[in-house]
N, CA and C atoms as an extended XYZ file, in Angstrom:
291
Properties=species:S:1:pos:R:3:atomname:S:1:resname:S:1:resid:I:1 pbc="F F F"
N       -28.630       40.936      -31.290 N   UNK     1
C       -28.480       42.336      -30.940 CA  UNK     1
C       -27.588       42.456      -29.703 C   UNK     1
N       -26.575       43.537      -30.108 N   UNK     2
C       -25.865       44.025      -28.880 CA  UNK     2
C       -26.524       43.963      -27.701 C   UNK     2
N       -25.936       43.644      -25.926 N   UNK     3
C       -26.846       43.929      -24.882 CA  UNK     3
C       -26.282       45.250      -24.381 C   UNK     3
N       -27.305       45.822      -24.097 N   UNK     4
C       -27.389       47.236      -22.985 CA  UNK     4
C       -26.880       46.986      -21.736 C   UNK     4
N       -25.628       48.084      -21.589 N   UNK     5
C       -25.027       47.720      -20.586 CA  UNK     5
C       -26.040       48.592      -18.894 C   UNK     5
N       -25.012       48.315      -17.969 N   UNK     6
C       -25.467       48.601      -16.710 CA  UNK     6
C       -25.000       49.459      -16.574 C   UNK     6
N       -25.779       50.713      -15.518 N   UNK     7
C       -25.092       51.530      -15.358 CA  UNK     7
C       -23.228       51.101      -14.415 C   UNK     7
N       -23.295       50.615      -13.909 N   UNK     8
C       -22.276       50.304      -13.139 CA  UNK     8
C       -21.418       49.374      -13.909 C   UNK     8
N       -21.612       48.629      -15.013 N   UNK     9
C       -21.086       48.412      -16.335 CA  UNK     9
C       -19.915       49.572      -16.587 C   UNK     9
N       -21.197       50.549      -17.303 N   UNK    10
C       -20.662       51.808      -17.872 CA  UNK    10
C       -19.676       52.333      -17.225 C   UNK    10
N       -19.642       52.712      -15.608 N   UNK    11
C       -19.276       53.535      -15.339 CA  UNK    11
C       -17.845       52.545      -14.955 C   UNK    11
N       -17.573       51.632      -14.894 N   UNK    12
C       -16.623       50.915      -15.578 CA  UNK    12
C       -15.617       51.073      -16.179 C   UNK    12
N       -16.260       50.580      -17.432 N   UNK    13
C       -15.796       50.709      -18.532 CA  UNK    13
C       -15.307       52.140      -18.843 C   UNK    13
N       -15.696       53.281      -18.448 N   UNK    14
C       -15.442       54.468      -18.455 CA  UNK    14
C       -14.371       55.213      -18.154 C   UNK    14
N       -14.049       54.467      -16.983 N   UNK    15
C       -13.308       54.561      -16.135 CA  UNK    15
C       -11.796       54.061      -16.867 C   UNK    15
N       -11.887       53.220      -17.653 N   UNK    16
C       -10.733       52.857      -18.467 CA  UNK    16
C       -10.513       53.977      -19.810 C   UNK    16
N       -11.129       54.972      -20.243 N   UNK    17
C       -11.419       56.121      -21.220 CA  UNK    17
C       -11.549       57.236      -20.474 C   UNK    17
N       -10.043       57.586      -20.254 N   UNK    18
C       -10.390       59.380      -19.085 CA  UNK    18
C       -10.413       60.291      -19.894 C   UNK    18
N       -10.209       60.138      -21.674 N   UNK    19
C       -10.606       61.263      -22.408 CA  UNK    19
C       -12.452       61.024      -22.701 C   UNK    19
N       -12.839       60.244      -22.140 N   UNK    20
C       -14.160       60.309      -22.450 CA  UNK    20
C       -15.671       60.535      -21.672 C   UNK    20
N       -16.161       60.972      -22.558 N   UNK    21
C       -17.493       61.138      -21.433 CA  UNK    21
C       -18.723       60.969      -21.344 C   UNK    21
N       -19.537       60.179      -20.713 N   UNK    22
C       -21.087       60.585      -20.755 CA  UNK    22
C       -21.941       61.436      -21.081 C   UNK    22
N       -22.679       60.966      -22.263 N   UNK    23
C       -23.587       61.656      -22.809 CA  UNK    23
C       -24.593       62.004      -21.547 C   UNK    23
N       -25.056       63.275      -21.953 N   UNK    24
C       -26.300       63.365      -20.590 CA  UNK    24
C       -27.137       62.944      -20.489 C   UNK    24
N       -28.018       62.255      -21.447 N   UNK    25
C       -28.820       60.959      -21.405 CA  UNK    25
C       -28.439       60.083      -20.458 C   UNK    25
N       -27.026       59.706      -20.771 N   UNK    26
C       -26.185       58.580      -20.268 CA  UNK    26
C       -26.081       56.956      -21.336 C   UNK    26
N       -26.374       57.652      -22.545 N   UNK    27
C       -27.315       56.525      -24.026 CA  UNK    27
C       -25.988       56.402      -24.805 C   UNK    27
N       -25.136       57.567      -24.518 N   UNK    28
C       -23.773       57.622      -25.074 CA  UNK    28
C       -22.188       57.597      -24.621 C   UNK    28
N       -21.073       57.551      -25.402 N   UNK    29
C       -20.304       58.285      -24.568 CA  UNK    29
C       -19.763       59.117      -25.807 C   UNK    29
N       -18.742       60.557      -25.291 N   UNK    30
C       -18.371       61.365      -26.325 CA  UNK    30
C       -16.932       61.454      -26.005 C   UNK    30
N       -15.980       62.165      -27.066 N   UNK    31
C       -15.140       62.932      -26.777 CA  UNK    31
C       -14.612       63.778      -27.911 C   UNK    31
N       -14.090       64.659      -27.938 N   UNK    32
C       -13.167       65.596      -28.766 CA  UNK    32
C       -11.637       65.245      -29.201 C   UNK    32
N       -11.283       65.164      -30.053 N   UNK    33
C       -10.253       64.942      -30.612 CA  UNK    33
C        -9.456       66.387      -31.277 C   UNK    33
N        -8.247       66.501      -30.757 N   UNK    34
C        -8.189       67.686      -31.703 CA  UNK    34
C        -6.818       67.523      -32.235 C   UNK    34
N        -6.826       68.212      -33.551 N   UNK    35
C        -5.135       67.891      -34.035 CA  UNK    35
C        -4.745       69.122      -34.492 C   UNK    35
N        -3.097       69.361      -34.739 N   UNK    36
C        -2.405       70.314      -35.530 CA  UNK    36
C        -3.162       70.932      -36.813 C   UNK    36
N        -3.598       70.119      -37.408 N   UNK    37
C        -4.225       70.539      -38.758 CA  UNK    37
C        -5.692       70.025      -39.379 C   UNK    37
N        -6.231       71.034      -39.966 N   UNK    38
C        -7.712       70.290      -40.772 CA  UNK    38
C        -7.008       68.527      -41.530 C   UNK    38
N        -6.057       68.639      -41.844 N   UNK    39
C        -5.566       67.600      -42.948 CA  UNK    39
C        -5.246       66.875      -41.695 C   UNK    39
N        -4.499       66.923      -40.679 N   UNK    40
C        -4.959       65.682      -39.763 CA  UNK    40
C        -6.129       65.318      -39.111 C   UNK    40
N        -6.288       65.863      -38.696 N   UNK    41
C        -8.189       65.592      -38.555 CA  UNK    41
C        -9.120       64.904      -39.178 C   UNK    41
N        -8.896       65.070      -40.628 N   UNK    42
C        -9.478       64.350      -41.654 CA  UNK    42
C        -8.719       63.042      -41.939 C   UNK    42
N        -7.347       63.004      -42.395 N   UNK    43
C        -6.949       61.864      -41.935 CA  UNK    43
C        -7.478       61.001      -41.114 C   UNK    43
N        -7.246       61.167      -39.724 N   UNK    44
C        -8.543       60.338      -38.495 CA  UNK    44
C        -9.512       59.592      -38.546 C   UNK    44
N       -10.292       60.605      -39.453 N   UNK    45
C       -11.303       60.596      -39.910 CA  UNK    45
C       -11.619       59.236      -40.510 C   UNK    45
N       -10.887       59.567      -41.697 N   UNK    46
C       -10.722       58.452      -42.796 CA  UNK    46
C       -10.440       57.251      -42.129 C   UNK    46
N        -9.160       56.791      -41.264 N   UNK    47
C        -8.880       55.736      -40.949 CA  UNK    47
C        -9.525       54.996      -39.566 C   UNK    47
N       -10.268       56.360      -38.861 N   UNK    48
C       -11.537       55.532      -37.981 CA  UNK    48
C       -12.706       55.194      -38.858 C   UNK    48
N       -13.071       55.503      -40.382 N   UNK    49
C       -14.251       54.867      -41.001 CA  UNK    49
C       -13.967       53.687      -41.700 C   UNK    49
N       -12.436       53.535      -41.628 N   UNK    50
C       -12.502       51.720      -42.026 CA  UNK    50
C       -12.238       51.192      -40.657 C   UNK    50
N       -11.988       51.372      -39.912 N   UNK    51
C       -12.975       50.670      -38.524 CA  UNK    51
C       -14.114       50.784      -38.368 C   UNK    51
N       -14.692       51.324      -38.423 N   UNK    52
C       -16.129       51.607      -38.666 CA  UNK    52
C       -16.785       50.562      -38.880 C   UNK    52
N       -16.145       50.441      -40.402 N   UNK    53
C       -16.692       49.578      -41.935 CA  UNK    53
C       -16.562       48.025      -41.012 C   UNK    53
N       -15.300       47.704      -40.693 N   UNK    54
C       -14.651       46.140      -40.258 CA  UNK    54
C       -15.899       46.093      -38.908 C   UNK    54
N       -15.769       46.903      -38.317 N   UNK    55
C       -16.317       46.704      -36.970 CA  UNK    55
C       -18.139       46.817      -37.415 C   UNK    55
N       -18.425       47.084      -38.390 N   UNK    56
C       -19.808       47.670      -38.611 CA  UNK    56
C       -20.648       47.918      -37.491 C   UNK    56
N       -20.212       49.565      -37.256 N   UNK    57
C       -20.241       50.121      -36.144 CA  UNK    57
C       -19.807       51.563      -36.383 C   UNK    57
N       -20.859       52.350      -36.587 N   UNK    58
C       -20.705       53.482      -36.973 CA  UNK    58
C       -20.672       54.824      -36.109 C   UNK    58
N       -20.016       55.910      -36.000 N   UNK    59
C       -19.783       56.645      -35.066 CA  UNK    59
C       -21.166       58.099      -35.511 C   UNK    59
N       -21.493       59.186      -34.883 N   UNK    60
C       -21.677       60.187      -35.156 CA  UNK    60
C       -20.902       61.112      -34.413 C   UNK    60
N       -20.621       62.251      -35.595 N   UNK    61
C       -19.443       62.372      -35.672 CA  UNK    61
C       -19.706       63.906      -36.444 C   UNK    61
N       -18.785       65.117      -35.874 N   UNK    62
C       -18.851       66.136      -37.045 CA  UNK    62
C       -17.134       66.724      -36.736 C   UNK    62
N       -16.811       67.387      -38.025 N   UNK    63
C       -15.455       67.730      -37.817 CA  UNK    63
C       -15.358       69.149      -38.534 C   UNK    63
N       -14.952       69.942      -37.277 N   UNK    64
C       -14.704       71.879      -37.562 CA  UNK    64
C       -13.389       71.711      -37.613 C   UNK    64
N       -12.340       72.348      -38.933 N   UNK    65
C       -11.049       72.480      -38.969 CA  UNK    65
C       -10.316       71.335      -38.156 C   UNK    65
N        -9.524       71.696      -37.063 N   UNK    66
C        -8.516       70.340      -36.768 CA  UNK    66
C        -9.395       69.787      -35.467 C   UNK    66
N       -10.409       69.816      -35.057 N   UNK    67
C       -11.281       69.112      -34.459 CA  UNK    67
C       -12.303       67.910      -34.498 C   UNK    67
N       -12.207       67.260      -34.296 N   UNK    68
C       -13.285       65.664      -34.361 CA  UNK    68
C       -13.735       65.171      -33.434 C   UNK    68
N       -15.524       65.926      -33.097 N   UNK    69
C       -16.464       65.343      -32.306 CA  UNK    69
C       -17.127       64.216      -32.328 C   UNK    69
N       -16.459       63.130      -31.456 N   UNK    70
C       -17.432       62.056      -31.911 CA  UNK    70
C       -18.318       61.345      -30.769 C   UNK    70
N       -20.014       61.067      -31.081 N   UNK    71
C       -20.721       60.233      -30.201 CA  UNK    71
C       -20.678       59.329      -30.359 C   UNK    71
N       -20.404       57.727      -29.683 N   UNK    72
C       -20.650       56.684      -29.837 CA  UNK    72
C       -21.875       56.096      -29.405 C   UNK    72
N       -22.992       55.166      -29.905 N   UNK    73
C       -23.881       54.995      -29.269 CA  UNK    73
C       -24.207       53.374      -30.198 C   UNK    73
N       -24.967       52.567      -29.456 N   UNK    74
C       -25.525       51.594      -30.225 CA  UNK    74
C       -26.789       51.796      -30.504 C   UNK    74
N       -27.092       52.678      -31.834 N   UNK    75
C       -28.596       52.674      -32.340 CA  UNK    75
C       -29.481       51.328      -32.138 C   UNK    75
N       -29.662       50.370      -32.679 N   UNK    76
C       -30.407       49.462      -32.324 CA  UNK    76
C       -30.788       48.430      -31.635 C   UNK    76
N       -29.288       49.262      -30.271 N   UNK    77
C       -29.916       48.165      -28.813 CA  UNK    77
C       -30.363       49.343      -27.996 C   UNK    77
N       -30.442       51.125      -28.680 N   UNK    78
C       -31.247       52.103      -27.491 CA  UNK    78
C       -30.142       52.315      -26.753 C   UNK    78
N       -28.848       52.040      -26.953 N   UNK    79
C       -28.149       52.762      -25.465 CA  UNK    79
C       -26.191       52.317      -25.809 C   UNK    79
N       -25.787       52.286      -24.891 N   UNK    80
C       -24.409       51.711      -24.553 CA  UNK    80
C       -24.240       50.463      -24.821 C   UNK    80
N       -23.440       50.013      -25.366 N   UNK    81
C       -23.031       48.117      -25.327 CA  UNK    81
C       -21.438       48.155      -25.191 C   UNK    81
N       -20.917       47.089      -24.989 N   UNK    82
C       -19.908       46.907      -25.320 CA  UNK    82
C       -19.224       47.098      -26.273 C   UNK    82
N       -19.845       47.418      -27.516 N   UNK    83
C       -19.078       47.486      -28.978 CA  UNK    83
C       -18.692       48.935      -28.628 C   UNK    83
N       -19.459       50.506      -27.863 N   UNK    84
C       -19.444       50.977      -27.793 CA  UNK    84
C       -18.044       51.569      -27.020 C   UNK    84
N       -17.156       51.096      -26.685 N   UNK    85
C       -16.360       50.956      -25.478 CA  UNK    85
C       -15.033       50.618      -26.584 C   UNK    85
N       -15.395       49.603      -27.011 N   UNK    86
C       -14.160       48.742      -27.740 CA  UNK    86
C       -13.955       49.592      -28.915 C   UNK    86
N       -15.041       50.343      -29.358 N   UNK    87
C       -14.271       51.080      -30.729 CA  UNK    87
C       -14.240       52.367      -30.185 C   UNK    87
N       -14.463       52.738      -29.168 N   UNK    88
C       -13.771       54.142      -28.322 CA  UNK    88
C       -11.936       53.580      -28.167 C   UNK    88
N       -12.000       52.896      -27.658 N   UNK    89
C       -10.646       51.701      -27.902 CA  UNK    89
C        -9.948       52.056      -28.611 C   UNK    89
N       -10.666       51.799      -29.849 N   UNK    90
C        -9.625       51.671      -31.015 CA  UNK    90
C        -9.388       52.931      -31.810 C   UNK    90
N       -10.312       54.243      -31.711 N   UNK    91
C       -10.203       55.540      -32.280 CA  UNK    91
C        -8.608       56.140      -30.791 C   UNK    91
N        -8.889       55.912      -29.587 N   UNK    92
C        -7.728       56.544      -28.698 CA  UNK    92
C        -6.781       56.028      -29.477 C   UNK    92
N        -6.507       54.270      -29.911 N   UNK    93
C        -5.131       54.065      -30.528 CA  UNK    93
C        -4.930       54.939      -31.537 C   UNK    93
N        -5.849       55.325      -32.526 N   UNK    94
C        -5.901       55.686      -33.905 CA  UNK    94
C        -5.299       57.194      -33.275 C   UNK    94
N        -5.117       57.840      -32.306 N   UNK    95
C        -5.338       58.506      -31.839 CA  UNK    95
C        -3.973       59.348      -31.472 C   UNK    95
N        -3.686       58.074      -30.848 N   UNK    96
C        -2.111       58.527      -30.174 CA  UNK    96
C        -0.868       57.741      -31.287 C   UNK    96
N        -1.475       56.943      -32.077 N   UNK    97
C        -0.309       56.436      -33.240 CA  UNK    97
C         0.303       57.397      -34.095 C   UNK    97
């Protein structure tokens, strides 16, 4: 099982993600994505869930028209890990490509 990071970990790691933010728990981190169109958005979508799939590492996630809210969290270590960070990572690339 993933380890639970520190707060001073987190705030870290955070620190490298200035579109992102602490859940108020502090169990997560979030951010908003927004694009030109519903059809890009969904696009996104699609190609952050085969990262997802590779990384098995799943986001929650809801998407209004050209918007995509997503929480990252590690369900079964209870909080933040590192995986949590690294596929925030890889949705900014997915992001700005």
């Amino acid at each position: 099982m993933p380890e639970l990071l520190s707060s001073t970990a987190k705030e870290f790691a955070l620190a490298e993600l200035p579109h992102w933010s602490l859940s108020e728990d502090g169990n997560a981190i979030e951010r908003t994505f927004t694009f030109r169109s519903f059809a890009r958005a969904f696009g996104f979508m699609s190609s952050a869930a085969i990262v997802a799939e590779k990384m098995n590492h799943h986001p929650t996630w809801t998407n209004t028209y050209n918007k995509v809210e997503v929480l990252l969290t590690t369900h079964d270590a209870g909080g933040l890990t590192e995986m949590d960070f690294k596929f925030a990572r890889r949705l900014d690339k997915l992001f700005d490509a």
